[in-house]
N, C-alpha and C positions, 0 to 999 in steps of 0.2 A: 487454436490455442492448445497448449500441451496442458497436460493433466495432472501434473504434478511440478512442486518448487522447483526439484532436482532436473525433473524433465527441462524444464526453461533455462534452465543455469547451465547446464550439458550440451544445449542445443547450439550454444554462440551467439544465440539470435537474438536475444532479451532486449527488451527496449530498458529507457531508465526508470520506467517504475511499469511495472508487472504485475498480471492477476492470473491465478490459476482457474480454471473451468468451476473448482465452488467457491473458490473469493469472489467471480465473477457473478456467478448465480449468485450468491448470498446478499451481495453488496446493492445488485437490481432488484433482489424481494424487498431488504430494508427501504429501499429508493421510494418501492411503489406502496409502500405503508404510508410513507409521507405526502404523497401524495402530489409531489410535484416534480418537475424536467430539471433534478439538481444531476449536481459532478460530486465527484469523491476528491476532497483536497487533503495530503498527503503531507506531511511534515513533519519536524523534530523540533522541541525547545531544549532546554536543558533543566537536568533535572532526574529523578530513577535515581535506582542505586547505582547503576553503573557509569552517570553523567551524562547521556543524553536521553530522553525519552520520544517516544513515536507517537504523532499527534496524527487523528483519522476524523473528517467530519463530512457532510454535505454543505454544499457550496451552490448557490445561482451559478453558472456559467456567463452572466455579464461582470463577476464580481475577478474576471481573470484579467490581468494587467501584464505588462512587459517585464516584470520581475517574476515572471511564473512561465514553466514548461507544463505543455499541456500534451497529453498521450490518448489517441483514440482505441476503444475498445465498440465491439459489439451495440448496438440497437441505438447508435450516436450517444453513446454514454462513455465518458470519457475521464480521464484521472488528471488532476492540478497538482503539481509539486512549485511552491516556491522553488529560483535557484540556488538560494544560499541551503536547503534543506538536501537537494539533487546534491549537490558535496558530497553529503554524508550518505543517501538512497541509492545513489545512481545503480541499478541493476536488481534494487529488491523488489522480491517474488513476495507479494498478499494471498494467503491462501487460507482455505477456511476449514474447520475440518467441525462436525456434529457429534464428537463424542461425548459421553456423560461425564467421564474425565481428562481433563483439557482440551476439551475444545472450542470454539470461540477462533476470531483470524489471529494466525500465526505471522510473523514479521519473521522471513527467510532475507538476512543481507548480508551481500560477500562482502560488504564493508567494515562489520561489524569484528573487531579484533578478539571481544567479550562482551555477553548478553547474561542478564540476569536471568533465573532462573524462572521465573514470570513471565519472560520473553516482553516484557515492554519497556524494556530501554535498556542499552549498551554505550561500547565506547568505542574508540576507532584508534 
């Protein structure tokens, strides 16, 4: 896995939804807080200042259906996008950074025409 947004997006090789080496760390420590074998499900509603917003939670993995793409990562943990949200995702990079200021996961998407300044929701 490359180590940076940019890395993944340069490489050509990005699947449709993407984690960077500490989205991916980050998102397996919160997992194992909870304390059980969930997925990361991956979506947008509408909504933000900029019209759509980026929706991120834990999921069962029985709760994945035929209107959902499912992406494997590392240690059989794996990320769920609905496909009506894949539209608008397809190729964004989750990446997480630990700075005192702004950090928290970042939403890198080449879909994204305009992103609020918040970074949690754009437009296309």
């Amino acid at each position: 896995m490359a180590e940076t947004a940019e890395a993944i997006l340069q490489t050509g090789e990005a699947k449709g939804i993407n984690l960077t080496d500490s989205g991916l760390k980050e998102v397996l420590r919160l997992r194992e807080r909870k304390g059980a074998d969930l997925w990361l499900r991956v979506g947008v509603k509408g909504g933000g200042c900029s019209g759509l917003s980026y929706t991120m939670d834990f999921d069962n993995p029985d709760s994945v259906t035929e209107h959902d793409e499912v992406y494997s990562y590392a240690a059989g943990f794996s990320v769920i996008v609905d496909k009506k949200s894949l539209l608008y995702l397809y190729g964004l990079v989750l990446d997480y950074s630990d700075d005192l200021l702004g950090g928290g996961f970042k939403f890198v998407n080449p879909n994204a025409e305009r992103s609020c300044s918040c970074g949690s929701s754009f437009s296309t």
